[in-house]
C-alpha positions in Angstrom: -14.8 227.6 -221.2 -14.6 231.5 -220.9 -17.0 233.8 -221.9 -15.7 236.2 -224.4 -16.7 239.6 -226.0 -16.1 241.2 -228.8 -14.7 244.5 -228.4 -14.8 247.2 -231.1 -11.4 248.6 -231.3 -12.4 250.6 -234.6 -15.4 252.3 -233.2 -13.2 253.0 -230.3 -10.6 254.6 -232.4 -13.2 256.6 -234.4 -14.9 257.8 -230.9 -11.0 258.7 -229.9 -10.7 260.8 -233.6 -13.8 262.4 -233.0 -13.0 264.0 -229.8 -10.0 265.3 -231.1 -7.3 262.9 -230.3 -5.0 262.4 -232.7 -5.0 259.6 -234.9 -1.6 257.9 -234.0 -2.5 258.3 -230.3 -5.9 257.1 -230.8 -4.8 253.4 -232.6 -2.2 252.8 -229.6 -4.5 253.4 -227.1 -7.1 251.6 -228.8 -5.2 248.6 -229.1 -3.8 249.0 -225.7 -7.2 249.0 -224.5 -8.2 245.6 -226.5 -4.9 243.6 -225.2 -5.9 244.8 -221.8 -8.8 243.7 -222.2 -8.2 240.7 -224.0 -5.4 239.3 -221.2 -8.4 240.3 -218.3 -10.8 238.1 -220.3 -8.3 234.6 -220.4 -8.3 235.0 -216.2 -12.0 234.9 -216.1 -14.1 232.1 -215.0 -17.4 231.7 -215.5 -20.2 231.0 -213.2 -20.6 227.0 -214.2 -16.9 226.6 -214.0 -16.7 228.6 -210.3 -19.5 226.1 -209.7 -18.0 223.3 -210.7 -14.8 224.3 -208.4 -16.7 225.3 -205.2 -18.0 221.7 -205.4 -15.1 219.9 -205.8 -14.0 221.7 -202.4 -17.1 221.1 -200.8 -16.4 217.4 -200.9 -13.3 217.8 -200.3 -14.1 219.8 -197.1 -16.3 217.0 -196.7 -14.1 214.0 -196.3 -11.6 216.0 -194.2 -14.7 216.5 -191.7 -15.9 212.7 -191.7 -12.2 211.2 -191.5 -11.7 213.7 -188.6 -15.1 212.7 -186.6 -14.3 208.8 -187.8 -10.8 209.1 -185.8 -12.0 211.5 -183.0 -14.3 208.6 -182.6 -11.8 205.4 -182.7 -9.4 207.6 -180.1 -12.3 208.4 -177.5 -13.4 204.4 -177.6 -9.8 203.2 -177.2 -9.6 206.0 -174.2 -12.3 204.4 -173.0 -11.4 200.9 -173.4 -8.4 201.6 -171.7 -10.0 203.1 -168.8 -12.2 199.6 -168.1 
């Protein structure tokens, strides 16, 4: 669920050309450039999905937190129940 963008390789290589590269050194790096770019794109996440994460680990966090107070709890009672 990745946003993607398009990325004009041929404008690139015609900016390249322009400039005075030359036109065999121009394509590779204009296609270098794209599969860079291309392979940085798949790793991204978007906000909704970082989201969606964070609050899975919030109520994961969560449980942790009330477990540990529930059986900080039932070991201070049988302390005390001991000490009677």
């Amino acid at each position: 669920m990745t946003t993607t963008t398009t990325f004009d390789a041929l404008g690139y290589f015609e900016k390249l050309k322009a400039v005075g590269v030359p036109e065999e050194q121009a394509k590779l790096q204009a296609n270098a450039f794209r599969e860079t770019r291309e392979a940085v794109e798949e790793k991204l996440v978007t906000k909704a999905e970082l989201a969606i994460q964070l609050k899975e680990l919030e109520v994961r966090i969560l449980r942790w937190m009330v477990g540990g107070f529930m059986t900080q709890t039932a070991l201070l009672m049988a302390v005390l129940a001991l000490m009677r």
